[in-house]
C-alpha positions in Angstrom: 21.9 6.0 -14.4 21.7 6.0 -10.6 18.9 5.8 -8.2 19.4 9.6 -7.4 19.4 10.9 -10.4 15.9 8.9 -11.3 14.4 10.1 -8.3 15.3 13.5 -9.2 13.6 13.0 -12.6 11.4 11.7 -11.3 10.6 14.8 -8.9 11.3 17.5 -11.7 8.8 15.8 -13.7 6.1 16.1 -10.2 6.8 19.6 -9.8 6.5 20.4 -13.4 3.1 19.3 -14.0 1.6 20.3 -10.3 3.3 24.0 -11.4 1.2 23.9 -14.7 -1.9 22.7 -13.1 -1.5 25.5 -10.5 -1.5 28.0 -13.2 -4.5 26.7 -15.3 -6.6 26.8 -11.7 -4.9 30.3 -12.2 -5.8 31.1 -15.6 -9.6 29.6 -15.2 -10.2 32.0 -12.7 -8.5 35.2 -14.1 -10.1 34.7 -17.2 -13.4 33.6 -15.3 -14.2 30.7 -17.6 -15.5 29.3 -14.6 -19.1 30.2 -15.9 -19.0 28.0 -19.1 -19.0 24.2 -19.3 -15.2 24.4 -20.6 -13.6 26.7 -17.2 -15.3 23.7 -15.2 -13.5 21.2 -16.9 -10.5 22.6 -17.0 -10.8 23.1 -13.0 -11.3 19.7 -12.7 -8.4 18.5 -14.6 -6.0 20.9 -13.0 -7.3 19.7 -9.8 -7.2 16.1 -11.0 -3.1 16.6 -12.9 -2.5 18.7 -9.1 -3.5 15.9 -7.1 -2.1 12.5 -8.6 0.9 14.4 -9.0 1.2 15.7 -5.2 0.1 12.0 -4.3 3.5 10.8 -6.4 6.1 13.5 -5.1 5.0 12.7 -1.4 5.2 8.7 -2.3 8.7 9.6 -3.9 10.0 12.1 -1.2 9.3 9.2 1.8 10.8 6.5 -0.3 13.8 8.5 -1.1 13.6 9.5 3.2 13.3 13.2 3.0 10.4 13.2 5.4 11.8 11.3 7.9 11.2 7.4 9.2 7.7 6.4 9.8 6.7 4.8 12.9 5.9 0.9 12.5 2.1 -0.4 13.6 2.2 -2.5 16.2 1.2 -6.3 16.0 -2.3 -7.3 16.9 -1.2 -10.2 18.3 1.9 -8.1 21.0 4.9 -10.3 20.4 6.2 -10.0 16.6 7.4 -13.9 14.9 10.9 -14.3 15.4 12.7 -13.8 11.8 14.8 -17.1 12.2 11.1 -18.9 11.6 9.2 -18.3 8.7 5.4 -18.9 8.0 4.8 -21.5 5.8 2.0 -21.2 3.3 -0.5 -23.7 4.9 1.0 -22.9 9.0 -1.3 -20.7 11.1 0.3 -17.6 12.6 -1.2 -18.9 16.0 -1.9 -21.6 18.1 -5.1 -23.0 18.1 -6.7 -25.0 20.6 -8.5 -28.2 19.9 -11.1 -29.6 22.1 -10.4 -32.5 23.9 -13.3 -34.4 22.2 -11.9 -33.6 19.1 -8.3 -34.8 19.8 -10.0 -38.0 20.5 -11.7 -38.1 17.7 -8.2 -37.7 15.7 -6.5 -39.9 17.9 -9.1 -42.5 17.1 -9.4 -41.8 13.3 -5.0 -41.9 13.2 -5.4 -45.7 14.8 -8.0 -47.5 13.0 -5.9 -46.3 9.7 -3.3 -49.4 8.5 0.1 -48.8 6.4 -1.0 -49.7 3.4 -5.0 -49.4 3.2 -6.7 -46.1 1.4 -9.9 -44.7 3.3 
């Protein structure tokens, strides 16, 4: 089966349930059960089926690109990574500074260290 034809599923199955939910919001209020503890539960389940439903055909009609691109955010930091270098899981995304007292203190921790000894 191909992508199309499962998003067309897919959709026929979104548009069939937010059609029936439509017409028990209809039938509630022809029949004015609206009153009763039963016509407010049925309003809130049509509304409930109508809306996770919508929520599904809209994800499905802008993955499928019937509404048109979306516009990318922009990057908080103004120039994006270069592809050709990935982030490592323990590399920062951005340079940070380190005060010069504390590079000494590295510096001087790195020297009194010999190959060989543990701390």
């Amino acid at each position: 089966m191909s992508t199309q034809n499962r998003i067309l599923g897919a959709v026929i199955t979104c548009v069939t349930v937010i059609v029936l939910s439509v017409a028990g919001l209809a039938s509630d209020f022809m029949s004015r059960l609206l009153s009763s503890v039963d016509g407010l539960l049925l309003l809130m389940i049509c509304l409930l089926m109508g809306g996770l439903f919508s929520v599904m055909l809209l994800v499905l009609a802008k993955e499928a690109g019937w509404l048109g691109k979306s516009h990318p955010i922009a990057s908080s930091s103004g120039t994006p990574r270069p592809a050709d270098q990935p982030v490592q899981p323990n590399q920062a995304t951005h340079p940070v500074a380190q005060t010069p007292a504390r590079a000494a203190e590295t510096a001087a921790a790195k020297s009194t260290i010999k190959a060989g000894e543990g701390k």
